[in-house]
mmCIF file of the C-alpha atoms, coordinates in Angstrom:
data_MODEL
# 
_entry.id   MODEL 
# 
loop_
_atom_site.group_PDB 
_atom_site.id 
_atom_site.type_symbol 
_atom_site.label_atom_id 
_atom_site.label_alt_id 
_atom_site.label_comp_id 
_atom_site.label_asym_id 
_atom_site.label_entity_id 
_atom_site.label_seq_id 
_atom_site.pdbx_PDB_ins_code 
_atom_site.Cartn_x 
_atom_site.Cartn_y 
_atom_site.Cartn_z 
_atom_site.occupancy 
_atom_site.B_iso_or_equiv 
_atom_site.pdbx_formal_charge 
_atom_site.auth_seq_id 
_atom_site.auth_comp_id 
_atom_site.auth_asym_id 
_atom_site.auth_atom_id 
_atom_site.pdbx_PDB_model_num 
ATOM 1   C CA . UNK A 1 1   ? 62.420 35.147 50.466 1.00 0.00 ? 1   UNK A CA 1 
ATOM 2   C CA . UNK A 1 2   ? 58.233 34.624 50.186 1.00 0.00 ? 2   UNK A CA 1 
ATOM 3   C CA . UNK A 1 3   ? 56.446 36.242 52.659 1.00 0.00 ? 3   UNK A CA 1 
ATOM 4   C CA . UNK A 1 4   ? 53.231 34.775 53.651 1.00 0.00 ? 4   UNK A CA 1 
ATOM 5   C CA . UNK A 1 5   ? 51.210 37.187 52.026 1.00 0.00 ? 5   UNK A CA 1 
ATOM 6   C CA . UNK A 1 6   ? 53.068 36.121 48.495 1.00 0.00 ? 6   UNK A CA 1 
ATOM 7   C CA . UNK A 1 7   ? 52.281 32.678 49.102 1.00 0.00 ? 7   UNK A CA 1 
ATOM 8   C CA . UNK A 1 8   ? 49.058 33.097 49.947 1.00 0.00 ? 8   UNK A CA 1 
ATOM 9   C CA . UNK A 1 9   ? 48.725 35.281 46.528 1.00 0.00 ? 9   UNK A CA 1 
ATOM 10  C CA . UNK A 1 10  ? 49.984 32.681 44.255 1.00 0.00 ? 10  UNK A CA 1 
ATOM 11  C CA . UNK A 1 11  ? 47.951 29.873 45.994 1.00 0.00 ? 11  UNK A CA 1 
ATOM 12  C CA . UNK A 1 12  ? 44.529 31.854 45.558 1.00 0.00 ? 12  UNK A CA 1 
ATOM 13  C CA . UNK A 1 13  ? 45.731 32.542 41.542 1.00 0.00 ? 13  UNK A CA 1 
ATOM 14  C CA . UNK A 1 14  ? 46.785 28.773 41.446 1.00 0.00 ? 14  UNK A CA 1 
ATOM 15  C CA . UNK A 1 15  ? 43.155 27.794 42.519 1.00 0.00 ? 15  UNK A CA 1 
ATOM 16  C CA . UNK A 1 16  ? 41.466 30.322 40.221 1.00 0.00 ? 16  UNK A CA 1 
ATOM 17  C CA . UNK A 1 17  ? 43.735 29.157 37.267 1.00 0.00 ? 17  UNK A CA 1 
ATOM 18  C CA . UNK A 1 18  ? 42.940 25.587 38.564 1.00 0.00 ? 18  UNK A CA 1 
ATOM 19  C CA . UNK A 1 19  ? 39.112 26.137 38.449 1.00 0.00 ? 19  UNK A CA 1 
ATOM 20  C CA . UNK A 1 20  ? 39.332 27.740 35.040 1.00 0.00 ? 20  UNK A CA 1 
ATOM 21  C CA . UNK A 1 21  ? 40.774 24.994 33.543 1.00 0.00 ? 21  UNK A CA 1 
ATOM 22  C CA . UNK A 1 22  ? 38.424 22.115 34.800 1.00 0.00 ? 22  UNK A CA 1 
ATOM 23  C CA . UNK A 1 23  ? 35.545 24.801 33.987 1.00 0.00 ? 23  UNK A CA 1 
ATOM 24  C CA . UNK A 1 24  ? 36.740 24.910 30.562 1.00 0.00 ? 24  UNK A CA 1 
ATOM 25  C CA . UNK A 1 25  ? 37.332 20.953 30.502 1.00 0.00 ? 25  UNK A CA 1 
ATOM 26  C CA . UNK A 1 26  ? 33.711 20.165 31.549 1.00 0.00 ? 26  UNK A CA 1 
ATOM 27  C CA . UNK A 1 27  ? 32.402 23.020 28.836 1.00 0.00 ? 27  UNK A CA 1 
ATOM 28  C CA . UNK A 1 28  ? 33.682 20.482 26.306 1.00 0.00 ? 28  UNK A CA 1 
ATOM 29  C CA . UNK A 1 29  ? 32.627 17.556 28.265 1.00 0.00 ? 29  UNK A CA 1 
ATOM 30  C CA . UNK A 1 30  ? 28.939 18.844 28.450 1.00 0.00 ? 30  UNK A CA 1 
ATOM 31  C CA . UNK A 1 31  ? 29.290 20.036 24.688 1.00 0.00 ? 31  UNK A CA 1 
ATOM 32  C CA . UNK A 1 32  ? 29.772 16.439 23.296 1.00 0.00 ? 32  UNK A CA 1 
ATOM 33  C CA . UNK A 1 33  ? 27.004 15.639 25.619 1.00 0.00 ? 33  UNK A CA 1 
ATOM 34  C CA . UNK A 1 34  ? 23.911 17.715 24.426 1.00 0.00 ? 34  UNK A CA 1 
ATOM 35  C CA . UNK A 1 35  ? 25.090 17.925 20.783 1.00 0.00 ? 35  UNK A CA 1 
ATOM 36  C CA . UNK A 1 36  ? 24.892 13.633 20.988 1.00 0.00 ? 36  UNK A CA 1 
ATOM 37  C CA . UNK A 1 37  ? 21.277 14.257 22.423 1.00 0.00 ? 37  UNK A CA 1 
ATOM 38  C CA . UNK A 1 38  ? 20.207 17.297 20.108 1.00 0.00 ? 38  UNK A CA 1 
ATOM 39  C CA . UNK A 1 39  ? 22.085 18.544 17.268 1.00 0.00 ? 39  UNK A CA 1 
ATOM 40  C CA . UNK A 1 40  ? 20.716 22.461 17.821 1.00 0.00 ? 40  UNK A CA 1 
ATOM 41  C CA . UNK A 1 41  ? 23.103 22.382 20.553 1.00 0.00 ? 41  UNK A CA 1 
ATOM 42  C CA . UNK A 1 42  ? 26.313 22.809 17.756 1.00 0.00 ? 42  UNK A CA 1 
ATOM 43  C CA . UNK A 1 43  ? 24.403 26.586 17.847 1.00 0.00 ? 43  UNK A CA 1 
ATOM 44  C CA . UNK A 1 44  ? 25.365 27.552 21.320 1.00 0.00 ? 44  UNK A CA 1 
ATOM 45  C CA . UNK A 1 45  ? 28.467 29.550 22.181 1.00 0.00 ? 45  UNK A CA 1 
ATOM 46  C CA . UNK A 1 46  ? 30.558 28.211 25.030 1.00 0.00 ? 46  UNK A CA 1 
ATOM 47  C CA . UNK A 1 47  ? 29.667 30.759 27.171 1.00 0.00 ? 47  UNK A CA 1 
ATOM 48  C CA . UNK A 1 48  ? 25.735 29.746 27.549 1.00 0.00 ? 48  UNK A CA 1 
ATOM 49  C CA . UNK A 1 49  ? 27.229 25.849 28.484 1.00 0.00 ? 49  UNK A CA 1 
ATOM 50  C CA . UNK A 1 50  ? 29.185 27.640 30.946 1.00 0.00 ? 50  UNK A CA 1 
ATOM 51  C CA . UNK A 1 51  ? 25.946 29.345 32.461 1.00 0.00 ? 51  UNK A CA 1 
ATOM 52  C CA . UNK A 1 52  ? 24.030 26.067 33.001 1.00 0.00 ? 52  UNK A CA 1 
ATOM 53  C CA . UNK A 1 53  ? 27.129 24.233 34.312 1.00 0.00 ? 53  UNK A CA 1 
ATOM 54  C CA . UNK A 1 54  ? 27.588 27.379 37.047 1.00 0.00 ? 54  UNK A CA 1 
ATOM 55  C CA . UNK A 1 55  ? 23.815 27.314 38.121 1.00 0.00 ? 55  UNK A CA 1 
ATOM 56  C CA . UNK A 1 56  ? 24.184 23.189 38.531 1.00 0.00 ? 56  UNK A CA 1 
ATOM 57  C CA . UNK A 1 57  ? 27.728 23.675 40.369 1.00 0.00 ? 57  UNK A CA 1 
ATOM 58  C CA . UNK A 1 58  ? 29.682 21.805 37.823 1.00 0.00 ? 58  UNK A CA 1 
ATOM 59  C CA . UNK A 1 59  ? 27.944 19.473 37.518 1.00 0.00 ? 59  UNK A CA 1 
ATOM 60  C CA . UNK A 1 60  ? 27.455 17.715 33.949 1.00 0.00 ? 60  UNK A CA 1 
ATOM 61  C CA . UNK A 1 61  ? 24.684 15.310 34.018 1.00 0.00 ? 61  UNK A CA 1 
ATOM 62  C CA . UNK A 1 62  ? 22.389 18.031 36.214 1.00 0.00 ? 62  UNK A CA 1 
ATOM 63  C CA . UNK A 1 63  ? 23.087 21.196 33.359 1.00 0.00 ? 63  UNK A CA 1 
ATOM 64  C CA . UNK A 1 64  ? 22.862 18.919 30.656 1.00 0.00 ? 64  UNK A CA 1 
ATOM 65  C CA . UNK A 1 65  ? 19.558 17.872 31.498 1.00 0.00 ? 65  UNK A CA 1 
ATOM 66  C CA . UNK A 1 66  ? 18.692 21.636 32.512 1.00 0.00 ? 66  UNK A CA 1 
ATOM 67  C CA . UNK A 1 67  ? 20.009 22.653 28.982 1.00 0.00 ? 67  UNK A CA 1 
ATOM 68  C CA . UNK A 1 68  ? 18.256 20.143 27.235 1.00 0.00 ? 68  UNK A CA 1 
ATOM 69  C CA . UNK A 1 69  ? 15.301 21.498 29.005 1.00 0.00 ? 69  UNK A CA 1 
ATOM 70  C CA . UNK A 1 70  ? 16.210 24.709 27.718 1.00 0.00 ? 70  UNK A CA 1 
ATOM 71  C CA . UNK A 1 71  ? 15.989 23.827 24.079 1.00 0.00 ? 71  UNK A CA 1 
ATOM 72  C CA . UNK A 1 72  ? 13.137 22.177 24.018 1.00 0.00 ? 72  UNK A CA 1 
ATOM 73  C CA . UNK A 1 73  ? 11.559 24.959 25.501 1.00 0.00 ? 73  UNK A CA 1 
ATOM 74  C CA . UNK A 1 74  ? 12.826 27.611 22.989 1.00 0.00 ? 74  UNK A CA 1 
ATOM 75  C CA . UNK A 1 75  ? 11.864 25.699 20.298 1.00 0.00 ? 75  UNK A CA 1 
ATOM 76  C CA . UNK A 1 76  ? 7.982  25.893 21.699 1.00 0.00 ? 76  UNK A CA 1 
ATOM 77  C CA . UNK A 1 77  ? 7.915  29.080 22.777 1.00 0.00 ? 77  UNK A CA 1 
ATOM 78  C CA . UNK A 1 78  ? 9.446  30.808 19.895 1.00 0.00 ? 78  UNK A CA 1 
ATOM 79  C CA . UNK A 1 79  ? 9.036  28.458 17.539 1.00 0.00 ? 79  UNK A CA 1 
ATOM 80  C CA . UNK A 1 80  ? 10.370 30.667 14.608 1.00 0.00 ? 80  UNK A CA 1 
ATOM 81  C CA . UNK A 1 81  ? 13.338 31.565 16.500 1.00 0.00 ? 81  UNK A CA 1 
ATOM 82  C CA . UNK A 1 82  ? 12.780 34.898 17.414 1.00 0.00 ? 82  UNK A CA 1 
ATOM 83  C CA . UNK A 1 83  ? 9.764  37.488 18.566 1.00 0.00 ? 83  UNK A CA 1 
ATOM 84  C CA . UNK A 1 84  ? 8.214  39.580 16.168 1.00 0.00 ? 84  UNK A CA 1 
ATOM 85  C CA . UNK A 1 85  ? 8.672  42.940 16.228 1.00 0.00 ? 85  UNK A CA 1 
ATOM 86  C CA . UNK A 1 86  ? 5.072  43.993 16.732 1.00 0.00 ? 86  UNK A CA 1 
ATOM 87  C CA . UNK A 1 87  ? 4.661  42.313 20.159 1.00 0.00 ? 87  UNK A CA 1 
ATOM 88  C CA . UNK A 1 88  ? 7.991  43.995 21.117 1.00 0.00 ? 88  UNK A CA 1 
ATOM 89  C CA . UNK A 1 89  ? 6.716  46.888 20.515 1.00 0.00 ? 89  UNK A CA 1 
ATOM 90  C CA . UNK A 1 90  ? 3.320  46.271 21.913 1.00 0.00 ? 90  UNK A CA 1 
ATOM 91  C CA . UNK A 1 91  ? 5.184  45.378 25.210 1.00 0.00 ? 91  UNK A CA 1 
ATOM 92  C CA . UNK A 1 92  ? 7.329  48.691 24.532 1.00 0.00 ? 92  UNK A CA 1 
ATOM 93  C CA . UNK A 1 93  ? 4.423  51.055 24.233 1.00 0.00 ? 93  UNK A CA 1 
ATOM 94  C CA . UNK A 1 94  ? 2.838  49.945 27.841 1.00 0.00 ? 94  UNK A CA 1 
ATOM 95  C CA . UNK A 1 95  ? 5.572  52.065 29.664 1.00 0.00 ? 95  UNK A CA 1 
ATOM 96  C CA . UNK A 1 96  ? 6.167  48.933 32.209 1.00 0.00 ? 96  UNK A CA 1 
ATOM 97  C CA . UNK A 1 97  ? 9.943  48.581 31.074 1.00 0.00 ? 97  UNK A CA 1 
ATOM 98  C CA . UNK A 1 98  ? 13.141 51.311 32.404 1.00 0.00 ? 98  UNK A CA 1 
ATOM 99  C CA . UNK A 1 99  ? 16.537 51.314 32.212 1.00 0.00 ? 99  UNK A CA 1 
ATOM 100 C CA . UNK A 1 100 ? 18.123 53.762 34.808 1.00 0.00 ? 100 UNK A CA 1 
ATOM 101 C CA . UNK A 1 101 ? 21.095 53.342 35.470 1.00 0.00 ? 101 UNK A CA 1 
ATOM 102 C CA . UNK A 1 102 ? 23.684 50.373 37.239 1.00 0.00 ? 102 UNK A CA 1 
ATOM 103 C CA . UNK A 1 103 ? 24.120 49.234 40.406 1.00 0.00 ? 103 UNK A CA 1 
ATOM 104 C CA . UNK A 1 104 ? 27.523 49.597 42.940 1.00 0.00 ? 104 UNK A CA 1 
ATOM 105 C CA . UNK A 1 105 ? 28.902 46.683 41.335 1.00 0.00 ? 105 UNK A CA 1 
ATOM 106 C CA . UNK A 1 106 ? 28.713 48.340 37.716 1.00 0.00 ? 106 UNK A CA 1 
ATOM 107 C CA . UNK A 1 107 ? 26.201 45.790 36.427 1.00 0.00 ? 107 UNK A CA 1 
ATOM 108 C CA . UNK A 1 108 ? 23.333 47.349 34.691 1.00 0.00 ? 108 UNK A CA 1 
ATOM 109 C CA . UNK A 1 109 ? 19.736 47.013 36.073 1.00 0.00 ? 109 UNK A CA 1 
ATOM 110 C CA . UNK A 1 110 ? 15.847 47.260 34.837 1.00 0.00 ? 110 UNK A CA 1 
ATOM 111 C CA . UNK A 1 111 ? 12.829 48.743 36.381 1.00 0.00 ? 111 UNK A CA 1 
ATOM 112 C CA . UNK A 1 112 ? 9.918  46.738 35.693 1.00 0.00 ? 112 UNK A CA 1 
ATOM 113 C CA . UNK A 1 113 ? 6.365  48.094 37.240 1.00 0.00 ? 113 UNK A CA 1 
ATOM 114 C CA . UNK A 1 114 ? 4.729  44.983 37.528 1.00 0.00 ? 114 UNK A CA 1 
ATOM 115 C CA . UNK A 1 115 ? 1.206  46.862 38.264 1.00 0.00 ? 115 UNK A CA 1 
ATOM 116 C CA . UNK A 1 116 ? 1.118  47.233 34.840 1.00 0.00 ? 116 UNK A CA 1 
ATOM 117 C CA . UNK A 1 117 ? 1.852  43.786 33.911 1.00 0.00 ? 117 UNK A CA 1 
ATOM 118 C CA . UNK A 1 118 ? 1.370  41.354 36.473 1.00 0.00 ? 118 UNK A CA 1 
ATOM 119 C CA . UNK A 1 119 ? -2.602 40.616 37.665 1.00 0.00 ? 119 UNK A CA 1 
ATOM 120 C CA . UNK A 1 120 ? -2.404 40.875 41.284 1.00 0.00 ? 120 UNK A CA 1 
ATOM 121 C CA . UNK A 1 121 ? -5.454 38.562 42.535 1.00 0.00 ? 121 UNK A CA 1 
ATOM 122 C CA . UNK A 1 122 ? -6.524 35.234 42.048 1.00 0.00 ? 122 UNK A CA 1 
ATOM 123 C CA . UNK A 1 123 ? -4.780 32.048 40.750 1.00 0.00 ? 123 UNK A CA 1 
ATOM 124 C CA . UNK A 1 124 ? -3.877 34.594 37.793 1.00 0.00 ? 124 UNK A CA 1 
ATOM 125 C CA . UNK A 1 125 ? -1.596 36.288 40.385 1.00 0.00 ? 125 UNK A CA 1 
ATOM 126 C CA . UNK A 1 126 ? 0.072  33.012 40.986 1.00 0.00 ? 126 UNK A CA 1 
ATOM 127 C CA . UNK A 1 127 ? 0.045  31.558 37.320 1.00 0.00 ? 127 UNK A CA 1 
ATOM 128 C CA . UNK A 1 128 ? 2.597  35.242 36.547 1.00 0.00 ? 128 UNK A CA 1 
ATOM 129 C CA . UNK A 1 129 ? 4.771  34.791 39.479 1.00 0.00 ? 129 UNK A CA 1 
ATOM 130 C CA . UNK A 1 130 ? 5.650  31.229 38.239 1.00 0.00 ? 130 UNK A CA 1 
ATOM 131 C CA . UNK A 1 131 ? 7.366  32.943 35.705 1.00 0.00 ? 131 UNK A CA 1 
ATOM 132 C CA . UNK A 1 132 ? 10.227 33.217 37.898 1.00 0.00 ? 132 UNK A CA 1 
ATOM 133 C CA . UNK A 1 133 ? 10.954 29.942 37.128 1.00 0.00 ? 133 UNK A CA 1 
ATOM 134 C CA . UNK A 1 134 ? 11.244 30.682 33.346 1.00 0.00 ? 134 UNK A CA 1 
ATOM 135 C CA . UNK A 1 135 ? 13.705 33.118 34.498 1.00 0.00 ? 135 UNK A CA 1 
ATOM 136 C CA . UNK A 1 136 ? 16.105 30.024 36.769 1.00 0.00 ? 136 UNK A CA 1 
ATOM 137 C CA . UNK A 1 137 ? 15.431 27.410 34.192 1.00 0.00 ? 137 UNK A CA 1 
ATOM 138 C CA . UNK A 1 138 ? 16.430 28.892 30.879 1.00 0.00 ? 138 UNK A CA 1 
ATOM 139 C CA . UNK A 1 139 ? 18.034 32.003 31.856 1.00 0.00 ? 139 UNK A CA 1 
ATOM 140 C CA . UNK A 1 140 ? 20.635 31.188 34.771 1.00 0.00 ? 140 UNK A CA 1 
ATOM 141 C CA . UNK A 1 141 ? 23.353 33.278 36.172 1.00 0.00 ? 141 UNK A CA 1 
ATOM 142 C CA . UNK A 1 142 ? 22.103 36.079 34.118 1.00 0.00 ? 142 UNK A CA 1 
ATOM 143 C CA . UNK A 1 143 ? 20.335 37.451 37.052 1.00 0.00 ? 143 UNK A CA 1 
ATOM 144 C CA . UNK A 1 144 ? 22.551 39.380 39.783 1.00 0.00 ? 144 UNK A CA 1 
ATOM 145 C CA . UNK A 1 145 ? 19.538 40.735 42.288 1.00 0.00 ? 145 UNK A CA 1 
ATOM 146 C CA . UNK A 1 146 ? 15.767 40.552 42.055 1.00 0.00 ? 146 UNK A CA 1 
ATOM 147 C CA . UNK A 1 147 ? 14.318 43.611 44.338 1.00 0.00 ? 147 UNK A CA 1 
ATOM 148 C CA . UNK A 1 148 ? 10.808 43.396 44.748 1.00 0.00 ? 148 UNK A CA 1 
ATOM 149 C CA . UNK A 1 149 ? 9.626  46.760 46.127 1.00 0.00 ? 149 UNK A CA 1 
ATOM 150 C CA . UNK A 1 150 ? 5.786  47.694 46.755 1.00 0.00 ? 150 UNK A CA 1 
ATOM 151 C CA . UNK A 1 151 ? 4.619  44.393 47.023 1.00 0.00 ? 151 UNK A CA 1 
ATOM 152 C CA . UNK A 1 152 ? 1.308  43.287 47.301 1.00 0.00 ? 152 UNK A CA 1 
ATOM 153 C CA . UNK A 1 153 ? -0.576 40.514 49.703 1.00 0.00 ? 153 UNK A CA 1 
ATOM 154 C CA . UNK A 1 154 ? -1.648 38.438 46.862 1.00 0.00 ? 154 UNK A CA 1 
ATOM 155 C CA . UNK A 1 155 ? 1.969  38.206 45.801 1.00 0.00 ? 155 UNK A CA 1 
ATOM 156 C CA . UNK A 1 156 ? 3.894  37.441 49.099 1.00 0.00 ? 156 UNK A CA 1 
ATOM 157 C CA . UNK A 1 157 ? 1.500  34.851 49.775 1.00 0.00 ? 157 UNK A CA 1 
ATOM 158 C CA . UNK A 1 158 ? 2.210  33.075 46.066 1.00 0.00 ? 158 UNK A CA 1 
ATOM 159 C CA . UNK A 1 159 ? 6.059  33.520 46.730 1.00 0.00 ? 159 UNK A CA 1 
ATOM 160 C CA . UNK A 1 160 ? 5.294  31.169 49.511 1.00 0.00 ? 160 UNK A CA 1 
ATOM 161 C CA . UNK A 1 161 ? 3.972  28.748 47.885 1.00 0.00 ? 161 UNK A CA 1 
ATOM 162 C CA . UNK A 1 162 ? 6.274  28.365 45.164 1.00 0.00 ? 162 UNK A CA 1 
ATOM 163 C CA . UNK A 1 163 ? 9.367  29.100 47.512 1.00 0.00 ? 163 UNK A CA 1 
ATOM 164 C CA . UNK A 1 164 ? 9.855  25.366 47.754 1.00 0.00 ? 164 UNK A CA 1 
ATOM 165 C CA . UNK A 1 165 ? 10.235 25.157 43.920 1.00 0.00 ? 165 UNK A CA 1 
ATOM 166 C CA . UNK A 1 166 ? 12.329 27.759 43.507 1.00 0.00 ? 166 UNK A CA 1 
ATOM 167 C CA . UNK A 1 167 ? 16.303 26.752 43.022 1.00 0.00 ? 167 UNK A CA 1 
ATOM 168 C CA . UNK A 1 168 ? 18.186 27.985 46.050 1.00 0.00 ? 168 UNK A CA 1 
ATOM 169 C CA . UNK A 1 169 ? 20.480 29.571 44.034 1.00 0.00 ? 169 UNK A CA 1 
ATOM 170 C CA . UNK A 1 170 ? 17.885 31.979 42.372 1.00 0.00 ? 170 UNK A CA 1 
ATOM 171 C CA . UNK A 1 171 ? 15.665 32.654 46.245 1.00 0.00 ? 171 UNK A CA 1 
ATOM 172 C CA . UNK A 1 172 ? 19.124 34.269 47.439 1.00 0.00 ? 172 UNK A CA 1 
ATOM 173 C CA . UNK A 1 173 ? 19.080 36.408 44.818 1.00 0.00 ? 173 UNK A CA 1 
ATOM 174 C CA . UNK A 1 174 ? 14.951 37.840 45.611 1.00 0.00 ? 174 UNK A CA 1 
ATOM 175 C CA . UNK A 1 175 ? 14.992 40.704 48.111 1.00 0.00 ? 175 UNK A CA 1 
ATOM 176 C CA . UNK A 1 176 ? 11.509 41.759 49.198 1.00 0.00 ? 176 UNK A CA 1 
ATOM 177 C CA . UNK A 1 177 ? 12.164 45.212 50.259 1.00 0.00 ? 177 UNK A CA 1 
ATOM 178 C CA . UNK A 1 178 ? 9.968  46.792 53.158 1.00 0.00 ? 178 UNK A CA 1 
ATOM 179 C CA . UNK A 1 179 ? 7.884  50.145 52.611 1.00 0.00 ? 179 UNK A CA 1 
ATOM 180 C CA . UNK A 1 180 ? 9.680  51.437 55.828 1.00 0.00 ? 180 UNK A CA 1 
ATOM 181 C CA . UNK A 1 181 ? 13.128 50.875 55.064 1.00 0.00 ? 181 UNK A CA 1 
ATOM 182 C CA . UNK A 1 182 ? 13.097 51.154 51.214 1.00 0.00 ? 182 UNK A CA 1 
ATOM 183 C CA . UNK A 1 183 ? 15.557 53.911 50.667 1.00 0.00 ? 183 UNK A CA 1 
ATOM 184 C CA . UNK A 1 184 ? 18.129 52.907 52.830 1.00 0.00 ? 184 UNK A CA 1 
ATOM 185 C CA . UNK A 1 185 ? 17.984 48.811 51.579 1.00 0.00 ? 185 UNK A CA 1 
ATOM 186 C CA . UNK A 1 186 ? 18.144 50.204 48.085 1.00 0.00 ? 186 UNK A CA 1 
ATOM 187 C CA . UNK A 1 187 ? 21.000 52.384 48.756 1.00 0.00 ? 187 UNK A CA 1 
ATOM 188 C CA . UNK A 1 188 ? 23.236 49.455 50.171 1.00 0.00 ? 188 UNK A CA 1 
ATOM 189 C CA . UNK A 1 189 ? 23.206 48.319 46.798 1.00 0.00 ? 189 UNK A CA 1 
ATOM 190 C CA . UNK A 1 190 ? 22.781 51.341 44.510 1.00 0.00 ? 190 UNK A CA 1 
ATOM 191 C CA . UNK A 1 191 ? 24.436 54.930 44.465 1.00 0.00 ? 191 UNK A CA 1 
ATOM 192 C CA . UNK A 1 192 ? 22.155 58.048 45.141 1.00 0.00 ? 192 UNK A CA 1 
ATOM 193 C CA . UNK A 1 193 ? 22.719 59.341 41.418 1.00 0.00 ? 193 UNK A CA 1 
ATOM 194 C CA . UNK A 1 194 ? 21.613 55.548 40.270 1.00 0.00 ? 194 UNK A CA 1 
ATOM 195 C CA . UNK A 1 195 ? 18.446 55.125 42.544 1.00 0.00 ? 195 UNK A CA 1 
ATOM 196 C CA . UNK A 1 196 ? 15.391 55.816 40.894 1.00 0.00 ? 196 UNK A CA 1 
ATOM 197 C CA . UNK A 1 197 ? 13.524 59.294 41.993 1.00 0.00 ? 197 UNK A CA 1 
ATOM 198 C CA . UNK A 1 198 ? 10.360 56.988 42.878 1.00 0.00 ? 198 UNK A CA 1 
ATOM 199 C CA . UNK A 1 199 ? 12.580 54.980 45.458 1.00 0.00 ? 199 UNK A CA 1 
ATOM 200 C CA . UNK A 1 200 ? 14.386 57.981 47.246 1.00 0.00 ? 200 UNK A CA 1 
ATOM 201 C CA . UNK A 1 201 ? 16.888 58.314 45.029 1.00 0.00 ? 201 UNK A CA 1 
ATOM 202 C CA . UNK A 1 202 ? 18.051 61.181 41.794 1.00 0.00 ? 202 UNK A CA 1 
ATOM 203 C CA . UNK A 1 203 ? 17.747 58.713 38.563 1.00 0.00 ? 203 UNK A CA 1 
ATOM 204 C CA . UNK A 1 204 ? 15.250 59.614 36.353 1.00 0.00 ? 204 UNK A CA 1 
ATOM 205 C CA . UNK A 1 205 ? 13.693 56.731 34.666 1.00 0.00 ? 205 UNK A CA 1 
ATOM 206 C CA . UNK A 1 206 ? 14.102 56.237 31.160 1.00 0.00 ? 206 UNK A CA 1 
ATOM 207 C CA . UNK A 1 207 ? 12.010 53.806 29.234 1.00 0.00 ? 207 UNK A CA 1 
ATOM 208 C CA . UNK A 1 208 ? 13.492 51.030 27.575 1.00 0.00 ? 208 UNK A CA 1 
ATOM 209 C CA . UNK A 1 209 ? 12.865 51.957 24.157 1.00 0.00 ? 209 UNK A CA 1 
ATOM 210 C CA . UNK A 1 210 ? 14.783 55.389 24.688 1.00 0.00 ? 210 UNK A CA 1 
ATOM 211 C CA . UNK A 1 211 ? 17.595 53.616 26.332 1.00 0.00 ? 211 UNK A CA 1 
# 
């Protein structure tokens, strides 16, 4: 005989089973969608559809139109289809760009010192921190946890303005981290041996390039 605890198993790996499939069923749905409204789309794996379709909850018309979005943006911005290798390395040589370690969940994480890459005054300031929305728009559910440690006036007082804008699935993922309680905030999420030296912790940071 079932105990409750069986039945309670197989109803929680009927649901998951049940979500796969209609996640896989609206993959192809959105599929015949963008390729009908830009041929490009024939390029992109199943897995990226599945990205814009989680960050709209499911929902085809919204991630199609966030997708479409998405192309049309790559196109412009790297209009070649890919970065050169100079500006990479250009970008490489600043020393703005780690790779430590991962966090408690095993995901891998980056340290980016924004100092050196992010003006901190003026409508400059605000024009940069916009680029969070590059980040929600054409990169979703790539993004786990955005700590923000150190941070200065100018940029609190952007974040509010452009909190509004800002998809609420992407502002529960920013943590602004206080000075005060830095070490201990960080450690909730990373291990001693992962944390950075600079933020109380034993990781040596290793620059991208070296990674």
């Amino acid at each position: 005989m079932e105990t409750d605890k069986e039945k309670q198993s197989e109803e929680v790996a009927m649901d998951v089973l049940d979500g796969t499939e209609m996640e896989k069923n609206k993959v192809g749905l959105m599929r015949v969608r963008v390729e009908a409204q830009d041929p490009t789309a024939k390029a992109v794996d199943d897995l990226m559809i599945r990205r814009f379709l989680r960050a709209r909850n499911l929902d085809i018309e919204k991630a199609s139109t966030l997708f479409l979005k998405y192309l049309k943006w790559k196109r412009e911005f790297v209009p070649n289809g890919f970065i050169c290798k100079s500006e990479i390395e250009d970008e490489l040589a600043q020393l703005k760009a780690y790779l430590p370690g991962h966090d408690k969940l095993g995901r891998p994480y980056s340290v980016i010192l924004a100092r050196k890459h992010i003006p901190v005054t003026g409508q400059e300031g605000l024009e940069q921190f916009k680029r969070i929305s590059i980040m929600q728009d054409y990169y979703p559910e790539r993004l786990g946890k955005l700590f923000l440690v150190h941070v200065p006036y100018v940029f609190a007082a952007a974040w509010k303005l452009i909190y509004p804008f800002i998809d609420k699935k992407t502002r529960e993922k920013v943590v602004f981290v206080d000075d005060k309680s830095m070490r201990s905030t960080l450690l909730e999420h990373f291990s001693e041996d992962q944390l950075p030296e600079i933020y109380g912790g034993k990781k040596q940071l290793l620059p991208m390039q070296d990674a």
